[in-house]
C-alpha positions as CSV (number, residue, x, y, z in Angstrom):
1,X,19.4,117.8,389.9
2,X,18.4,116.6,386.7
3,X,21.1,114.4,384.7
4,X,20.6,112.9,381.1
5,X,18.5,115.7,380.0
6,X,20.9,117.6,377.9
7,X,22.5,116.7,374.2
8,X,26.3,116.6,374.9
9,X,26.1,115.9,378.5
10,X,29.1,114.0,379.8
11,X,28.9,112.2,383.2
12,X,32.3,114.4,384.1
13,X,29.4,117.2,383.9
14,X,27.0,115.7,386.4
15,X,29.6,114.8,388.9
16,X,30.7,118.8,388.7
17,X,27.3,119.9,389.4
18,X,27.2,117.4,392.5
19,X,30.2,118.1,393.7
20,X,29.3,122.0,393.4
21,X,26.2,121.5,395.2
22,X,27.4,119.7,397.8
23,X,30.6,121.9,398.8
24,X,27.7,124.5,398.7
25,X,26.2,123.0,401.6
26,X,23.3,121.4,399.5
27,X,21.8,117.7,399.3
28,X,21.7,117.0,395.5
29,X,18.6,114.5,394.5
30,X,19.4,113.3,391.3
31,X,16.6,112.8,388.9
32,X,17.7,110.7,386.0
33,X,15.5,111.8,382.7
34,X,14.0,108.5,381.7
35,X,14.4,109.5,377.7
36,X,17.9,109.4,377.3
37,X,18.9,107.8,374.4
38,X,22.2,106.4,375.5
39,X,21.3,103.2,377.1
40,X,24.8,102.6,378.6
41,X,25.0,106.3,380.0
42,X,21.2,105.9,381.4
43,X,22.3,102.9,383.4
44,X,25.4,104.8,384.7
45,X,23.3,107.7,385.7
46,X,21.1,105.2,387.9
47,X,23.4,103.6,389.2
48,X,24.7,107.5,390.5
49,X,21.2,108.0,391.9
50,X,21.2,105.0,393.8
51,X,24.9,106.0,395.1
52,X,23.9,109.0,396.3
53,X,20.4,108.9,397.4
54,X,21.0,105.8,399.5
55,X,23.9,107.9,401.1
56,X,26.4,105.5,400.0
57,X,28.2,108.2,399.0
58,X,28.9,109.2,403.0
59,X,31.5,105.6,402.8
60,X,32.2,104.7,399.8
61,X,33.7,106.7,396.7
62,X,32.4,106.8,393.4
63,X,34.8,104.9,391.5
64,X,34.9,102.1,394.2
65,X,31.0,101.5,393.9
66,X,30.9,101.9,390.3
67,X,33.1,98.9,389.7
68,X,30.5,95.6,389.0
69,X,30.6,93.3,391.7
70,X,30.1,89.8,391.0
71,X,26.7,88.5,391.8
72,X,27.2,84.9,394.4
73,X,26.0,82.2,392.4
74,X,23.5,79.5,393.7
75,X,26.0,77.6,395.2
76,X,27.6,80.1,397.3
77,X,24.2,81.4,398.3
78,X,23.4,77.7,399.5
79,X,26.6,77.6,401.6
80,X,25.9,81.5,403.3
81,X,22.4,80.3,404.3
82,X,23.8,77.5,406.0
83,X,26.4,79.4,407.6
84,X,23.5,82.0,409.3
């Protein structure tokens, strides 16, 4: 499934296609084209790869993984690895 690849192509349009494909009985494999222009849409379609070809789609819906989680900064990283 190739997304980014076409002038006027909305995300709304790749999630139809892989929602098509899968209530097809298919396994998308999304192949982000690396020449997008739109910088901000390329990074949403890669994050939508990773979503789905790490099968995090199985557990956890689209617009719960695309929200940005806040990285644990160094001092909360000190206090985990003391914790294991």
């Amino acid at each position: 499934m190739l997304c980014g690849y076409w002038n006027g192509e909305t995300f709304a349009d790749v999630m139809h296609r892989y929602e098509a494909m899968v209530d097809m009985g298919l396994m998308p494999y999304p192949m982000v084209y690396e020449q997008c222009e739109d910088r901000g849409y390329h990074a949403q379609l890669k994050k939508f790869q990773r979503w789905v070809i790490k099968g995090y789609h199985r557990f956890v819906k689209w617009e719960e993984y695309q929200v940005k989680k806040e990285k644990p900064n160094k001092q909360q990283m000190n206090f985990l690895t003391q914790l294991i």
